[in-house]
C-alpha angles and dihedrals in degrees: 000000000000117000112210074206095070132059091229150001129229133191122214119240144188117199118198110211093177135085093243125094099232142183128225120202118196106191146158100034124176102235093054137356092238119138113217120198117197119182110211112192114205123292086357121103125223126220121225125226092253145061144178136255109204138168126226110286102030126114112248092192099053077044098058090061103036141030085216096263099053150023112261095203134028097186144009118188128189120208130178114212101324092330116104105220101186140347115215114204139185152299116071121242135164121227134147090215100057128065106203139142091243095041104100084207089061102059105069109201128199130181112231099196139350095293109014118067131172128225109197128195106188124197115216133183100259086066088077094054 
């Protein structure tokens, strides 16, 4: 988990702000074709299989969604029960009018302690509409 290399450690973390139990999917990332399925019961946050080592100075919320040479992720979808509720895609921006996955002003991030910090990205309701 916690690199002595790097400065800090972040999880990754989804917050559900909704009354519905829901699943994320993050596929067709770049790195790797792997598919990940998180599911995310109502008012409770999952967190993901990875983190991120970072150093001082550095933006946690541009790194959770590159390495620095490349996008870690191409698309998320929500889905509740078999309906898909929205589909997130690619590129990264940044805006304070626009909550979105791919949007860095969207993910809020917090050390814990000296060492352990969290970057949350949280779903609410107002995303389906």
């Amino acid at each position: 988990m916690w690199d002595k290399d790097y400065d800090y450690y972040y999880t990754i973390q989804i917050g559900n702000n909704t009354n519905d139990t829901l699943i994320i999917v993050f596929n067709d990332t770049v790195l790797n074709n792997s598919v990940f399925n998180y599911t995310i019961f109502p008012r409770d946050t999952a967190v993901t299989d990875d983190g991120r080592n970072i150093n001082e100075g550095e933006d946690i919320r541009r790194r959770v969604l590159s390495d620095g040479k490349h996008d870690l992720y191409e698309v998320v979808t929500v889905f509740r029960n078999d309906s898909l509720l929205i589909k997130w895609k690619k590129p990264s921006f940044e805006s304070d009018s626009i909550h979105h996955f791919f949007n860095y002003n969207s993910w809020k991030s917090w050390l814990e302690d000296d060492f352990m910090g969290i970057v949350m990205f949280t779903i609410e309701e107002s995303d389906f509409k």
